[in-house]
KEKOL-435037 format. One record per residue (C-alpha): residue number from 1; chain; x, y, z. Coordinates in pm, whole numbers, plus 50000, padded with zeros to 5 digits. Layout:
REM KEKOL-435037
ROFI/num/cadena/east/north/up
ROFI/NUM/A/X/Y/Z
...
***
This chain:
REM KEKOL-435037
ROFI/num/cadena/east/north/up
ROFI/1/A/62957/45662/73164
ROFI/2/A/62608/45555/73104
ROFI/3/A/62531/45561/73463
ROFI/4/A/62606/45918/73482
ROFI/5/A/62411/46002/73151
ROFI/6/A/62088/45809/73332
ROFI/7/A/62178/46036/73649
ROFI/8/A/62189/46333/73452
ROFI/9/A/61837/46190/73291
ROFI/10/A/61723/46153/73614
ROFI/11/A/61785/46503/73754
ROFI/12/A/61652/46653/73431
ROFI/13/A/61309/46481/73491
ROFI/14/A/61257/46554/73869
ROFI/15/A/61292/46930/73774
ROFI/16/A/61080/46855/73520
ROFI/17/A/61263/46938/73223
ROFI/18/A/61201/46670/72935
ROFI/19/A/61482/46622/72662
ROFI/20/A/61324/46833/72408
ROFI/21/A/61249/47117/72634
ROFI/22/A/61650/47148/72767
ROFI/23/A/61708/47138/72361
ROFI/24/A/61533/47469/72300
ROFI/25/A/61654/47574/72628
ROFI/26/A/61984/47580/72495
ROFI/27/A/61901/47698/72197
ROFI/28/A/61710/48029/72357
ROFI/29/A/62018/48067/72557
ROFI/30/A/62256/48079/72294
ROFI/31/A/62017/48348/72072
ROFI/32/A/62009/48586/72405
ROFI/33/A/62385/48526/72452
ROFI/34/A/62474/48637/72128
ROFI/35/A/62259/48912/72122
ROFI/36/A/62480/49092/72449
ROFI/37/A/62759/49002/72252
ROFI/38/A/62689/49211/71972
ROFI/39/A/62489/49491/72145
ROFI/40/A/62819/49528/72315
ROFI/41/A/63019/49541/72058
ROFI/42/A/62832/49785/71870
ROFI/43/A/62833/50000/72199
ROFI/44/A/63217/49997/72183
ROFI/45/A/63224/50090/71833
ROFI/46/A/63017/50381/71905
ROFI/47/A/63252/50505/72180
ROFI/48/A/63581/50453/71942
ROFI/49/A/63361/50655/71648
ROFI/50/A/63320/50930/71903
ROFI/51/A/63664/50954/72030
ROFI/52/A/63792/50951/71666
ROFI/53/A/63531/51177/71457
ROFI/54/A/63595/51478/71752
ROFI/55/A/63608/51829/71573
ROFI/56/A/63865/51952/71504
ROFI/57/A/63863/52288/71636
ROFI/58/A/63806/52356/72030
ROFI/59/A/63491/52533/71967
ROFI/60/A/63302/52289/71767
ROFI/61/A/63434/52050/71950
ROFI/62/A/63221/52195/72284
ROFI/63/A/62928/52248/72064
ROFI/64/A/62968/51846/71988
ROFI/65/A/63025/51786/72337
ROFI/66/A/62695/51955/72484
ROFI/67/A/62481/51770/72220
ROFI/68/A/62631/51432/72344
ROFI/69/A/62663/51463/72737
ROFI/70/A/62306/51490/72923
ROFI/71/A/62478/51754/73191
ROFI/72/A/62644/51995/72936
ROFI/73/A/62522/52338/72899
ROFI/74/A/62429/52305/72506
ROFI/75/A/62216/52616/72508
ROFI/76/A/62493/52813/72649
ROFI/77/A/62740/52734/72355
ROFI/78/A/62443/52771/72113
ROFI/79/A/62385/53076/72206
ROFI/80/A/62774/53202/72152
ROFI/81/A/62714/53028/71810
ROFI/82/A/62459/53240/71797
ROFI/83/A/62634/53568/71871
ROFI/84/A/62950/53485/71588
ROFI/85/A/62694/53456/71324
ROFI/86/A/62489/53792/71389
ROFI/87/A/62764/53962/71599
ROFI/88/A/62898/54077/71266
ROFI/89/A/62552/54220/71151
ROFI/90/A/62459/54452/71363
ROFI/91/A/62687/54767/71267
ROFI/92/A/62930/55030/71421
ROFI/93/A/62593/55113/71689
ROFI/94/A/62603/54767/71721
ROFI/95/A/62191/54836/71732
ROFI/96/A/62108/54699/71409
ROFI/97/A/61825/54411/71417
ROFI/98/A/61790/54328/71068
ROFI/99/A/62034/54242/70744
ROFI/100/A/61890/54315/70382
ROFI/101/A/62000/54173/70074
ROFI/102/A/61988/54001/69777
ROFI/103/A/61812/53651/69822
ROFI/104/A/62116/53356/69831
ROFI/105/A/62329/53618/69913
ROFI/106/A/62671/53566/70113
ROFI/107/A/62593/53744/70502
ROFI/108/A/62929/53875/70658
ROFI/109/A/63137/53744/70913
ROFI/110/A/63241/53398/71080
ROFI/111/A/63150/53076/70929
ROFI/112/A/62886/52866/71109
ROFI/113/A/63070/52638/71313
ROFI/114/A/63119/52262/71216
ROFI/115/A/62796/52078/71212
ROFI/116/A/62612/52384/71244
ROFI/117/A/62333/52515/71000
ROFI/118/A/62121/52837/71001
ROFI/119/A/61772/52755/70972
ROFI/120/A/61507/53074/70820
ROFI/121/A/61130/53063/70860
ROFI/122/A/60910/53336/70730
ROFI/123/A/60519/53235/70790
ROFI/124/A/60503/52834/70623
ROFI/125/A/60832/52906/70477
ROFI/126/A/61122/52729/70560
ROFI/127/A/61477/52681/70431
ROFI/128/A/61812/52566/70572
ROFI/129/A/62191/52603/70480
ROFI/130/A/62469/52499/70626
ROFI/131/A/62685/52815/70500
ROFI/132/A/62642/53139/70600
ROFI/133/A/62413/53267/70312
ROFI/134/A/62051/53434/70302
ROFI/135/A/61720/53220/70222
ROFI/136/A/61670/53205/69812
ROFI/137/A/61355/53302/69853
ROFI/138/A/61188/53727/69919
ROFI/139/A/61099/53728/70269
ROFI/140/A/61107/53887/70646
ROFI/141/A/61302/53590/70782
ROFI/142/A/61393/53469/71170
ROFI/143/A/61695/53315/71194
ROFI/144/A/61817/53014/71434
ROFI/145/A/62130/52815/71463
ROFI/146/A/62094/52437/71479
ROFI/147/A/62318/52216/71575
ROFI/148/A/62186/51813/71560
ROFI/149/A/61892/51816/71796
ROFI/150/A/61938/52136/71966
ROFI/151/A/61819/52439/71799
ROFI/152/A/61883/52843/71942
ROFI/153/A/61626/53149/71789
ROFI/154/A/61814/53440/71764
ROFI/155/A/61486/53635/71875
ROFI/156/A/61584/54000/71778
ROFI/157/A/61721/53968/71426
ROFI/158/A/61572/53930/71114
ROFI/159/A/61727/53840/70744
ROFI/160/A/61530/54001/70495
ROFI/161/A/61600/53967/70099
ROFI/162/A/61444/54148/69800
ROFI/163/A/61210/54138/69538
ROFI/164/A/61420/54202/69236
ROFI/165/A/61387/54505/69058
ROFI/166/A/61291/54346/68745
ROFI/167/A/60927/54269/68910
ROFI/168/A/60818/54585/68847
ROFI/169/A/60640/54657/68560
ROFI/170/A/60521/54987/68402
ROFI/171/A/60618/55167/68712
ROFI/172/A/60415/54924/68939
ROFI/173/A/60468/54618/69163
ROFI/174/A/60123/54403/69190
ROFI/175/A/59886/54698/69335
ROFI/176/A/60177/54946/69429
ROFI/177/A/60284/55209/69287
ROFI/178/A/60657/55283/69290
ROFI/179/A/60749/55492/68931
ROFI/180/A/61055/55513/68828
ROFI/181/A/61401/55612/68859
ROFI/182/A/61599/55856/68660
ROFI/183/A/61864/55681/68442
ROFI/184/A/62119/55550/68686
ROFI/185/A/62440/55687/68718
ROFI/186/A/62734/55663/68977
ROFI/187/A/62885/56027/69044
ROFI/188/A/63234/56081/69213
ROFI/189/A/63008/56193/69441
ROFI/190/A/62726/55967/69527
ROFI/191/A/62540/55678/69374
ROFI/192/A/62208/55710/69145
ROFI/193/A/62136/55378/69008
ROFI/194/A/61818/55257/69032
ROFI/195/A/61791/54985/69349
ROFI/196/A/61863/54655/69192
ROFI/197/A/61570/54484/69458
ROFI/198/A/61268/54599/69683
ROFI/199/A/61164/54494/70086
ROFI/200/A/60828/54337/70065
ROFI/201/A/60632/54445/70330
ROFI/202/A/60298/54254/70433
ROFI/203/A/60055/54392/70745
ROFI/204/A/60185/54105/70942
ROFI/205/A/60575/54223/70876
ROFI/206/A/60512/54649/70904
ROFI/207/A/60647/54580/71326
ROFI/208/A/61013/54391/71195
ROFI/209/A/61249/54551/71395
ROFI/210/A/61524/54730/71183
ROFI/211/A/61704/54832/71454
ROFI/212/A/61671/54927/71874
ROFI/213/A/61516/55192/71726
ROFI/214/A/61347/55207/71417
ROFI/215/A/61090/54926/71228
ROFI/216/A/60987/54887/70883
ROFI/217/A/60665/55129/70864
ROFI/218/A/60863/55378/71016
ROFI/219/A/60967/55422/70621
ROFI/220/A/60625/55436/70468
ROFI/221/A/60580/55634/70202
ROFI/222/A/60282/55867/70341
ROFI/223/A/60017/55734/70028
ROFI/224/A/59858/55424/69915
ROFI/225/A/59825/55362/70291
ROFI/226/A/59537/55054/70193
ROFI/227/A/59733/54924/69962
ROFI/228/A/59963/54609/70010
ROFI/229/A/60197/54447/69999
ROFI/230/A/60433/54756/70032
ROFI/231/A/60755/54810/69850
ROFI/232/A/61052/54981/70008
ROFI/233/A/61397/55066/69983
ROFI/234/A/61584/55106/70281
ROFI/235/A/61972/55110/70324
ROFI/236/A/62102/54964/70657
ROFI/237/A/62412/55205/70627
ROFI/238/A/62154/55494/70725
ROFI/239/A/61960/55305/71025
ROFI/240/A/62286/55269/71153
ROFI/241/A/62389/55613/71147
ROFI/242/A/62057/55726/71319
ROFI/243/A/62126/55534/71570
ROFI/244/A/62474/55646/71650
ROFI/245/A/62328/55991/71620
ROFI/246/A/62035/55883/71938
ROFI/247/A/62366/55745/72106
ROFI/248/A/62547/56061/72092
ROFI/249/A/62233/56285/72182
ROFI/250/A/62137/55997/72429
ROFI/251/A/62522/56098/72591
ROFI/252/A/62503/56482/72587
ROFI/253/A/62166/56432/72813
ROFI/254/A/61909/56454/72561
ROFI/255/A/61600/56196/72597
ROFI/256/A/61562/55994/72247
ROFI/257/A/61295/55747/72285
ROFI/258/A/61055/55983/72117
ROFI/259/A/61217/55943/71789
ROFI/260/A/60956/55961/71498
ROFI/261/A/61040/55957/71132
ROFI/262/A/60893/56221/70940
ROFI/263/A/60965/56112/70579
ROFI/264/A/61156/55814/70486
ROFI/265/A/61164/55636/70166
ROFI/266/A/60982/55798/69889
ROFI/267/A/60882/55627/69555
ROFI/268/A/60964/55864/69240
ROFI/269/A/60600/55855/69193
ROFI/270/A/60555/56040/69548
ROFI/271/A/60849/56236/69512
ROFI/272/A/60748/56436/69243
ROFI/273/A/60350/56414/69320
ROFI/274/A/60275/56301/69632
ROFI/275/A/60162/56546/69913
ROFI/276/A/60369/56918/69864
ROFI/277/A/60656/56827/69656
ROFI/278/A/60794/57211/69662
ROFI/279/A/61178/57193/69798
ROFI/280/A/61195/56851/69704
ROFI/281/A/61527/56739/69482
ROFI/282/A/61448/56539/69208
ROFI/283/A/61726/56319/69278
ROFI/284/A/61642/56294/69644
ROFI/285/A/61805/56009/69831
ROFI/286/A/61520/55964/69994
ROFI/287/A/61427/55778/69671
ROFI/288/A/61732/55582/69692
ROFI/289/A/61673/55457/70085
ROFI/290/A/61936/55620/70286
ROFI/291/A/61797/55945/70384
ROFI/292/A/61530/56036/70651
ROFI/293/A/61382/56354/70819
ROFI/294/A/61376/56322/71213
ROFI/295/A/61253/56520/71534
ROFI/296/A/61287/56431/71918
ROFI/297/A/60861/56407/72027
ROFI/298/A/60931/56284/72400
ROFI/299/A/60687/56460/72521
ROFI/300/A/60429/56312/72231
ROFI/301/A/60231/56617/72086
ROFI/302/A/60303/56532/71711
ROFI/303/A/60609/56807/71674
ROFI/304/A/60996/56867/71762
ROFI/305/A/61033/56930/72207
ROFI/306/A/61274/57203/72297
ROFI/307/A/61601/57045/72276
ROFI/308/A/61836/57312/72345
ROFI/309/A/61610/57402/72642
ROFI/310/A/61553/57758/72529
ROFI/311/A/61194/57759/72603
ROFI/312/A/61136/57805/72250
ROFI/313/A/61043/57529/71977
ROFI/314/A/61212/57618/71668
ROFI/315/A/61470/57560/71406
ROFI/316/A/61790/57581/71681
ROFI/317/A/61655/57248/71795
ROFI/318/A/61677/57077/71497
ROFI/319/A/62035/57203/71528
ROFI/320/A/62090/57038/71834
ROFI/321/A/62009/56722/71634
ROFI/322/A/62276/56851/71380
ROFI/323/A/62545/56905/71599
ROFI/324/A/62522/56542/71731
ROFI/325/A/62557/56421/71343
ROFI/326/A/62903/56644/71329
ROFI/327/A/63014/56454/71647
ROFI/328/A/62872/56082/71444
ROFI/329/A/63026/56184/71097
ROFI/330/A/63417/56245/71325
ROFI/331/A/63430/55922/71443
ROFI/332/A/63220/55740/71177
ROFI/333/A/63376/55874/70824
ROFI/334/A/63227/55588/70671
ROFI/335/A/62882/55716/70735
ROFI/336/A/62963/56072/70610
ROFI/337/A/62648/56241/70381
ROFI/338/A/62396/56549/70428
ROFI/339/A/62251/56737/70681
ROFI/340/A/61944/57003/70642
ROFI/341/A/61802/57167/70955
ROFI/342/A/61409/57322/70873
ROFI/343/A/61207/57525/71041
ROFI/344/A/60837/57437/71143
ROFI/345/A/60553/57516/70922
ROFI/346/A/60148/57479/70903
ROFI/347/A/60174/57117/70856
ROFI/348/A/60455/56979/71058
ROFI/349/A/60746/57095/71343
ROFI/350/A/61105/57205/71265
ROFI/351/A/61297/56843/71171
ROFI/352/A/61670/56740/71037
ROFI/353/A/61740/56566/70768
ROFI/354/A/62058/56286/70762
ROFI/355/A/62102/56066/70479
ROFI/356/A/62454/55855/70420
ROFI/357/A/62576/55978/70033
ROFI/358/A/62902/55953/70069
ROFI/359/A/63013/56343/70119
ROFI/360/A/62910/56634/70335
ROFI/361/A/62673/56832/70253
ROFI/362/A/62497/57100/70483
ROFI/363/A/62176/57306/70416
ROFI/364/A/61923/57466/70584
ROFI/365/A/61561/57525/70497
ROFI/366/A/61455/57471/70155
ROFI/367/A/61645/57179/69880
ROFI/368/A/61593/56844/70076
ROFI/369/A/61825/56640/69920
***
């Protein structure tokens, strides 16, 4: 026995390895050893977690997978996360490009999937919420759909929420004038309250997209043109109508990308004041955000083309534009309100008016409801 411990001794020393050096050899080698072992180990509990924490439902469970695996197609699933959130948001046209509301306010339609949360940005601005639900704060928000690292912009829609009502004070928000409603009042007919909230609209905001169509200055008020931020009410019910109505005229051969809105929301203040209020109702729903005066200018010369091909420009062609409405209102009931056709005067081209109250109504020339 000793001889072999002094052979050992010797074969230590010709490869020049003194006793106290193989002891912290040893030692080293048993620190690096155990290190494997647990990196390991934690590896394998990582795999079991991942096996047993899969979602439960097959879509989330995709979404999970394409986060996780280098070669699956995560922005492809993010973007049909994507589509089930605004899907629901963009109306019977399926055109609409923006959702306005009250700020916290529950959006319609599917849940975000597991995991999932819907970030909103407005300028510095930033909040995040993992239910479907509008930022808390009065904005002209994009909207993306996270899920861990991977993140999809849903580039053509916008959430936008309101500056209560209550901001205004003695008929004025900030700089802007805005008046005030009559006393509010729901009718079996239509609705007159006063709007509970107003859009905020900032120079670097007048371009949102409300629709394929339409965008937020479309709806000026035609004074205070200096003057901002702007204040607006605007009802998404009526956007969406338009645009059935372009669908419709679109179908019977009619060219529509010359749409141009000649009067959209009005403050009470510019109701009853502003510019020639003659023929105006004092309970216009223009004031109330679902009404607007229209006319086709393809052609770009500030005034209604000949729709009805007649050679003529006059009030048959904003007829043309009311016959298309008839054909909306059939199929849409939901989106059933007025109709007045006018004739052109010094200041502007024959127009139509369209506004969502709730019942038919038809007029022509004077009364603009």
């Amino acid at each position: 026995m000793a001889s072999e411990t002094r052979s050992v001794d010797r074969r230590s020393r010709k490869k020049g390895m003194t006793p106290r050096g193989e002891r912290i050899f040893n030692v080293m080698s048993s620190v690096v050893i155990l290190f494997f072992a647990l990196a390991w180990s934690w590896s394998i509990a990582l795999a079991r977690a991942s096996v047993t924490t899969r979602p439960a439902s097959e879509t989330t469970g995709i979404l999970a997978s394409a986060l996780t695996e280098s070669d699956a197609p995560s922005v492809a699933y993010l973007t049909d996360a994507a589509l089930g959130v605004v899907g629901p948001l963009r109306g019977e046209s399926g055109k609409l490009r923006a959702r306005i509301g009250a700020p916290g306010e529950s959006l319609p339609g599917d849940t975000l999937p597991a995991g999932a949360v819907a970030t909103f940005s407005y300028g510095a601005r930033a909040e995040s919420s993992a239910v479907l639900a509008a930022p808390r704060r009065t904005g002209v928000w994009s909207l993306a759909i996270a899920i861990g690292n991977a993140i999809r912009p849903v580039t053509d829609f916008s959430v936008i929420t309101l500056l209560p009502a209550s901001q205004k004070k003695a008929g004025r928000v900030g700089l802007y004038y805005i008046g005030n409603w009559p006393s509010g009042r729901i009718t079996p007919k239509a609705d007159y309250t006063p709007p509970g909230g107003f859009i905020e609209v900032m120079p670097e905001t007048q371009n949102t997209p409300l629709s394929e169509h339409f965008k937020l200055h479309d709806f000026f008020p035609h004074d205070q043109q200096s003057v901002w931020p702007k204040y607006l009410v605007i009802k998404m019910k009526l956007i969406d109508k338009l645009e059935l109505v372009l669908d419709d005229l679109h179908a019977h051969g009619i060219r529509t990308d010359g749409v141009r809105v000649l009067s959209g929301f009005r403050t009470p203040q510019y109701n009853a004041r502003g510019g020639d209020p003659r023929g105006r109702a004092a309970l216009s729903r223009h004031m109330y955000g679902d009404a607007a005066d229209i006319f086709i200018d393809n052609d770009g010369n500030g005034s209604m083309d000949d729709l009805n091909h007649d050679g003529r420009v006059n009030i048959n062609d904003a007829r043309v534009i009311l016959a298309a409405v008839n054909r909306v209102e059939a199929a849409h009931p939901s989106l059933i309100g007025g109709v007045g056709v006018y004739a052109g005067t010094g200041a502007h081209g024959p127009f139509t008016h369209i506004d969502t109250r709730g019942y038919p109504a038809r007029w022509i020339g004077t009364g603009d409801n």
